[in-house]
C-alpha positions in Angstrom: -34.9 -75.1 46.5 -34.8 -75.4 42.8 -36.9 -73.2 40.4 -39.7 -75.2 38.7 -39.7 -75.2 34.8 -40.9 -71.6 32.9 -41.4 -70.7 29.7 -39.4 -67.9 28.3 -39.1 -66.2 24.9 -35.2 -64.6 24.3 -35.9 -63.8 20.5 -39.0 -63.3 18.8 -38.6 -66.4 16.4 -38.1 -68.9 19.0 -39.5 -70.2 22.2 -37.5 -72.1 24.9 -38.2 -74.1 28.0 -36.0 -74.3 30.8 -35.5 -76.0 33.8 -33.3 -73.7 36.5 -31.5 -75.7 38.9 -30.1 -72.0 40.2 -29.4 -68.8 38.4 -26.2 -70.1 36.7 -27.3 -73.6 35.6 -29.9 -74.7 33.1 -31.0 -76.9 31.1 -32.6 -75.5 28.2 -35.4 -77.3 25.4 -36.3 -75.7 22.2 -40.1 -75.7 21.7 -38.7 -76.5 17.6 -37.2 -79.9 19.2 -40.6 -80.8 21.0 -41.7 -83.7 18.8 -45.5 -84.7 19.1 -47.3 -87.5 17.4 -50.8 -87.9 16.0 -52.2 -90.1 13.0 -54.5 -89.4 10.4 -56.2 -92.2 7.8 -54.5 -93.1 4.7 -56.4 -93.0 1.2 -57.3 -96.6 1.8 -58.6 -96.0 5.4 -55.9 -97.5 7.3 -54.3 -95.2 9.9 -50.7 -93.3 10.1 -48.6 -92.2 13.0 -47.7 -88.9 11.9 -44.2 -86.9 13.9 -44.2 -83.2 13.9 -42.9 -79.9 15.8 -44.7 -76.5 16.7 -45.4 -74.5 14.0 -44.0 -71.3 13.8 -45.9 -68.3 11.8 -45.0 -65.0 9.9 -46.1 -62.7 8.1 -44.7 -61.1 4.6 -45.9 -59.5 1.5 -45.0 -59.8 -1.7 -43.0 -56.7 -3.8 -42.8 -57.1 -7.7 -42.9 -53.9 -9.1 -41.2 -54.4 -12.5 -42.2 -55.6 -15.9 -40.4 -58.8 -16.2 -43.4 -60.9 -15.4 -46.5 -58.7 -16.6 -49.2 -57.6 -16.0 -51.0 -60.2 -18.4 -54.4 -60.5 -20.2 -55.9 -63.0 -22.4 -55.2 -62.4 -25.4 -53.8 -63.4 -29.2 -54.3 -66.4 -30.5 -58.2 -67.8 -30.3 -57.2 -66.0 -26.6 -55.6 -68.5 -25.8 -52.0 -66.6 -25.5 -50.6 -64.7 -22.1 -50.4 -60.7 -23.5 -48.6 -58.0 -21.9 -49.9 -54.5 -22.0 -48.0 -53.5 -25.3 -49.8 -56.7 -27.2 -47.0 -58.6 -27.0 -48.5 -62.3 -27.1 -47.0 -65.9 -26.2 -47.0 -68.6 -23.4 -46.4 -66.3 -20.2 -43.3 -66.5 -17.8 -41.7 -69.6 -17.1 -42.4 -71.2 -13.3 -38.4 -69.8 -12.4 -39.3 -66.8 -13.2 -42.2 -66.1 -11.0 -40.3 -68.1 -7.9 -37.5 -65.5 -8.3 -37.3 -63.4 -5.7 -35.8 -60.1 -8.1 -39.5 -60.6 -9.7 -41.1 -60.2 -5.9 -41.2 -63.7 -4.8 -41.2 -64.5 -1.2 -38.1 -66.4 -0.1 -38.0 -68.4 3.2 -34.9 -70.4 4.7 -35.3 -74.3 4.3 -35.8 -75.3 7.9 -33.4 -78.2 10.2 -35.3 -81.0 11.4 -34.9 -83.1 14.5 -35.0 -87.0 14.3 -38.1 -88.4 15.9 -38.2 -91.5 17.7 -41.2 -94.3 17.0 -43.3 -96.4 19.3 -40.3 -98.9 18.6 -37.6 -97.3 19.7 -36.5 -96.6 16.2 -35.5 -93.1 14.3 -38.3 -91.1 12.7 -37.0 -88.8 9.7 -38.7 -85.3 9.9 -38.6 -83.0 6.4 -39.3 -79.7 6.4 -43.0 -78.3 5.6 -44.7 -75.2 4.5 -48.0 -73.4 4.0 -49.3 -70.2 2.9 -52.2 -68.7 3.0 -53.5 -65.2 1.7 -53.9 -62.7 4.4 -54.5 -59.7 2.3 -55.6 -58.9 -1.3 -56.9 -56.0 -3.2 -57.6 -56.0 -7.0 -55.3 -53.4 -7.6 -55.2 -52.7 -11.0 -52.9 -49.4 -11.6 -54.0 -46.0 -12.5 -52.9 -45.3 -16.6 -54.0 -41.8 -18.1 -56.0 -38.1 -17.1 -59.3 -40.4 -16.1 -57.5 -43.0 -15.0 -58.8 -45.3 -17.7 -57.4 -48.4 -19.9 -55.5 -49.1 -16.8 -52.6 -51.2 -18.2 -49.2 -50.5 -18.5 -47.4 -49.6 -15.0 -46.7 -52.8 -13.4 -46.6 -52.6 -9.9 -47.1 -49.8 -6.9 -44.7 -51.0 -4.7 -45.0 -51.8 -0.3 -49.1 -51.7 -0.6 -49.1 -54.0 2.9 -45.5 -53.8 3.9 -47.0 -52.3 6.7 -49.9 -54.1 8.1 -50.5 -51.0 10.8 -50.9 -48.7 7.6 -52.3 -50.2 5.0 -55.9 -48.4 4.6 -53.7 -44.9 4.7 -51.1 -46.3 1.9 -53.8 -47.7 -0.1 -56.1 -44.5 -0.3 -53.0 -42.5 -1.5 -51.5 -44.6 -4.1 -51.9 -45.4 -7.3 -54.0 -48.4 -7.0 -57.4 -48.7 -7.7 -59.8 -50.9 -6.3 -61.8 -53.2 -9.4 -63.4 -56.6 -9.8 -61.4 -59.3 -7.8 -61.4 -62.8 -10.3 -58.9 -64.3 -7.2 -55.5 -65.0 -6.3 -53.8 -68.5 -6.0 -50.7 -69.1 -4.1 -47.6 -71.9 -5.2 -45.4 -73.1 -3.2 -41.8 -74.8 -3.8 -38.6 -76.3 -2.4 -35.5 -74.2 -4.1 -32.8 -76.5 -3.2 -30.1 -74.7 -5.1 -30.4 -72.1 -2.3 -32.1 -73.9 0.5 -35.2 -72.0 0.5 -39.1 -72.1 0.5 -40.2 -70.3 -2.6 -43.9 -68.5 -2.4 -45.3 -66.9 -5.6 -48.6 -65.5 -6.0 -50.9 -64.3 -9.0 -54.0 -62.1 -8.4 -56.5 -61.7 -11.7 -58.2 -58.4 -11.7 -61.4 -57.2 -14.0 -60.8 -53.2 -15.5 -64.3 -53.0 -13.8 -63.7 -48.9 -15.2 -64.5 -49.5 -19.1 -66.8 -52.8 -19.5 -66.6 -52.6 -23.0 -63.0 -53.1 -23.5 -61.7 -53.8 -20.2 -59.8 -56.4 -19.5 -59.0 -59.0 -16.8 -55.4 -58.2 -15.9 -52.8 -60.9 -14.3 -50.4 -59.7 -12.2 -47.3 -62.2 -10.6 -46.5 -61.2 -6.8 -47.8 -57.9 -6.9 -47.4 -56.3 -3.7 -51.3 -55.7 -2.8 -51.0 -59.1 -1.8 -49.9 -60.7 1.4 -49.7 -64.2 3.3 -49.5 -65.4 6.4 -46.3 -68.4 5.9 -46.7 -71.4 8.7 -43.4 -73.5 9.1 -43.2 -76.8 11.0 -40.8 -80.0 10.3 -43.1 -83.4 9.7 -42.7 -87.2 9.5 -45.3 -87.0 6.4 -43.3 -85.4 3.6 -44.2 -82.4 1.7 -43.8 -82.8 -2.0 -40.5 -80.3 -3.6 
């Protein structure tokens, strides 16, 4: 008789199901075609059929190790001005800057969505969606001078967690140091010039070495930090 329905992974990125008739014939179903349906409330409490496929989940880091965007500090102007490490004041990088990927930002191809069908019979427009979320981070602050004080000028120490199997070996013999963590914030945007999910990321790190005239350093998409990206198409639309 026929072989009942399994569940078979041919590439790492994409799970499909098939239904063998014999050895030769198939039917096949991509889990990113499977269309489920659940509903949340709306802000005025009323709810909302929501449409949406399997997720699908990687990992990447980001790898900025020049001196276009930074490292930044507070600085000039009642300290109210974005300072690189030569004293050079003004208004920081612009928003293109930090999504391009030369400066270390993390590109992702803009995903194909199915049409969805309603309750009614009628079409269901998916749109693409996207969230990150920080997997790793170190302060990271790099080593400047004999002592390693008035850490400062060199950027970036590049493929800190390129690796995730080697990261506590590549951390303890590079150039990065380990200070006070103020946080890291994560932005997320549709490039639709190239079809692609932009990720940037900013970590703020305290010179924790000299309290008297250490600073909290800014770094854009330095590459001691790293995400874990989730992908998934969705009737409820995610804004560009």
């Amino acid at each position: 008789g026929a072989a009942g329905p399994c569940l078979t992974s041919p590439a790492q990125d994409a799970l499909v199901l098939k239904q063998r008739q014999n050895i030769r014939e198939f039917a096949n179903l991509q889990v990113g075609d499977v269309i489920s349906k659940g509903s949340h409330l709306r802000a005025d409490g009323t709810p909302e059929d929501e449409y949406y496929t399997a997720p699908q989940i990687q990992y990447a880091a980001f790898n900025n190790t020049g001196t276009n965007i930074g490292p930044y500090y507070k600085g000039g102007t009642n300290d109210q001005q974005m300072c690189t490490a030569t004293g050079n004041c003004g208004n920081g990088p612009a928003v293109d800057l930090i999504a391009d990927t030369a400066n270390g930002a993390i590109s992702v191809p803009l995903q194909t969505c199915p049409t969805g069908v309603d309750r009614d019979g009628g079409p269901v427009t998916l749109y693409p969606r996207l969230s990150a979320a920080v997997s790793s981070v170190v302060s990271g602050i790099t080593k400047d001078g004999p002592k390693n004080e008035n850490l400062s000028a060199v950027q970036m120490v590049p493929d800190i967690f390129k690796d995730p199997a080697g990261t506590m070996t590549t951390l303890s013999g590079s150039d990065v140091t380990l200070n006070r963590l103020g946080g890291a914030v994560l932005q997320v945007r549709q490039d639709t010039a190239s079809g692609t999910w932009r990720i940037a990321g900013m970590v703020a790190s305290e010179d924790a070495s000299d309290p008297v005239k250490g600073r909290s350093w800014i770094y854009f998409n330095p590459s001691w930090l790293s995400v874990m990206i989730t992908t998934w198409c969705s009737s409820v639309q995610q804004q560009p």
